[in-house]
C-alpha positions as CSV (number, residue, x, y, z in Angstrom):
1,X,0.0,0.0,0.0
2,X,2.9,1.9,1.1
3,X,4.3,1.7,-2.4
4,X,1.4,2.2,-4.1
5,X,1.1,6.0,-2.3
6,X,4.7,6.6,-3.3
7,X,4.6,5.5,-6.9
8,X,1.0,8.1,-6.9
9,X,3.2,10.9,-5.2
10,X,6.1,10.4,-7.7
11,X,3.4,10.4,-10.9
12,X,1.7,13.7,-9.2
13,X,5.0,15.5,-9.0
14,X,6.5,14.7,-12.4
15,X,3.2,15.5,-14.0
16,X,3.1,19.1,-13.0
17,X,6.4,19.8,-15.1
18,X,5.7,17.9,-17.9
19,X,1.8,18.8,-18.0
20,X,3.7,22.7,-18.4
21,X,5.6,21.9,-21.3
22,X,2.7,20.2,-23.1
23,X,0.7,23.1,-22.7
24,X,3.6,25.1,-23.7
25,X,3.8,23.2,-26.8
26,X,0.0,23.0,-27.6
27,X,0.4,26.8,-27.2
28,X,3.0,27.3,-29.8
29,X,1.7,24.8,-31.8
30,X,-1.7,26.7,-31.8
31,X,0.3,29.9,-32.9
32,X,2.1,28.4,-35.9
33,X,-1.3,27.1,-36.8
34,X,-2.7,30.2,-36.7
35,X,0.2,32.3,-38.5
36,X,0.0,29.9,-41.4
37,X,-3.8,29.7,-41.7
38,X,-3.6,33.4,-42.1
39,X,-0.9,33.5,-44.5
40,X,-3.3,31.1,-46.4
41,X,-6.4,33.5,-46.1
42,X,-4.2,36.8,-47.0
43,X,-2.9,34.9,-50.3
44,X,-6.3,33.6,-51.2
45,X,-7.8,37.3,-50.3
46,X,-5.2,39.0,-52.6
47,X,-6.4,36.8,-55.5
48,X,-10.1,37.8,-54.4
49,X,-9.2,41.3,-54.7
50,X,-7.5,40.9,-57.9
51,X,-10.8,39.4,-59.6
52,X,-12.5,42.6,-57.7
53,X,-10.2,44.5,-59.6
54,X,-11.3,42.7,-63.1
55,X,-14.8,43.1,-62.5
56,X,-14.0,46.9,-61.8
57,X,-12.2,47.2,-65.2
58,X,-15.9,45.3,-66.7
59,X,-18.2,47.6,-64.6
60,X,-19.1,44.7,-62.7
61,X,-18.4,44.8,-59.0
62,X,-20.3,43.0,-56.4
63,X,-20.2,45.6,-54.2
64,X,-21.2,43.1,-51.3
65,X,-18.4,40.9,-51.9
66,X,-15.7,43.7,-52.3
67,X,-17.0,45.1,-48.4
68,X,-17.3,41.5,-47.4
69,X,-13.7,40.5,-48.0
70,X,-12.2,44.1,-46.9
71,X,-14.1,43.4,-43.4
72,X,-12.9,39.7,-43.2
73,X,-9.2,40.8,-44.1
74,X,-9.2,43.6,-41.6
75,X,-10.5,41.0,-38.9
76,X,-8.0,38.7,-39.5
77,X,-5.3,41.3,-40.0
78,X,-6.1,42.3,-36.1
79,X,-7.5,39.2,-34.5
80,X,-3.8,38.2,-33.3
81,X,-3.0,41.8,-31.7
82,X,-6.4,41.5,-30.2
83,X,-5.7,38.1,-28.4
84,X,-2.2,38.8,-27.6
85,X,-3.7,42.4,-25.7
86,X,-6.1,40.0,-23.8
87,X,-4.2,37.4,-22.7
88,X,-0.9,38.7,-22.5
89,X,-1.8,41.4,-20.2
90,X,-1.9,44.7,-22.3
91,X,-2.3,47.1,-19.2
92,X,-0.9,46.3,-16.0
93,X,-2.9,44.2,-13.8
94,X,-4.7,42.4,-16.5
95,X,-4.3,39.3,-18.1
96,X,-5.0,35.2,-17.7
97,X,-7.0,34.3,-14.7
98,X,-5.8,30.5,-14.3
């Protein structure tokens, strides 16, 4: 029984460093997702403003889809200084609760 309660206290306390670096690396594995998925959706939205472009040259802009994919480019152009300025504590005194 003895044993049993040290092999559990030896699990707890290597679990607490390791459990850090796995959310460390979930974390930075999270970012470089979401660095490339943008880099993705800015390529893709530079070709959509190039056929924007043609349809302006042929009088036929879809004035819907031209605000629609400025809006959506401007969000994602922002959405990472936005989360960085709420979780990583853009004033002091602010930041993660956990």
């Amino acid at each position: 029984m003895k044993l049993l309660f040290l092999a559990l206290a030896a699990l707890l306390a290597t679990s607490t460093d390791s459990s850090a670096a796995v959310f460390d690396s979930v974390k930075s594995k999270g970012e470089d997702l979401f660095k490339n998925v943008k880099t993705i959706v800015f390529v893709v939205g530079g070709f959509g403003l190039v056929g924007l472009a043609c349809g302006a040259i042929f009088g036929t802009v879809k004035w819907k889809w031209f605000a629609s994919l400025a809006i959506g480019l401007a969000i994602l152009a922002v959405a990472g200084a936005i989360v960085d300025y709420v979780t990583e504590a853009g004033a002091p005194g602010f930041g993660d609760t956990l």
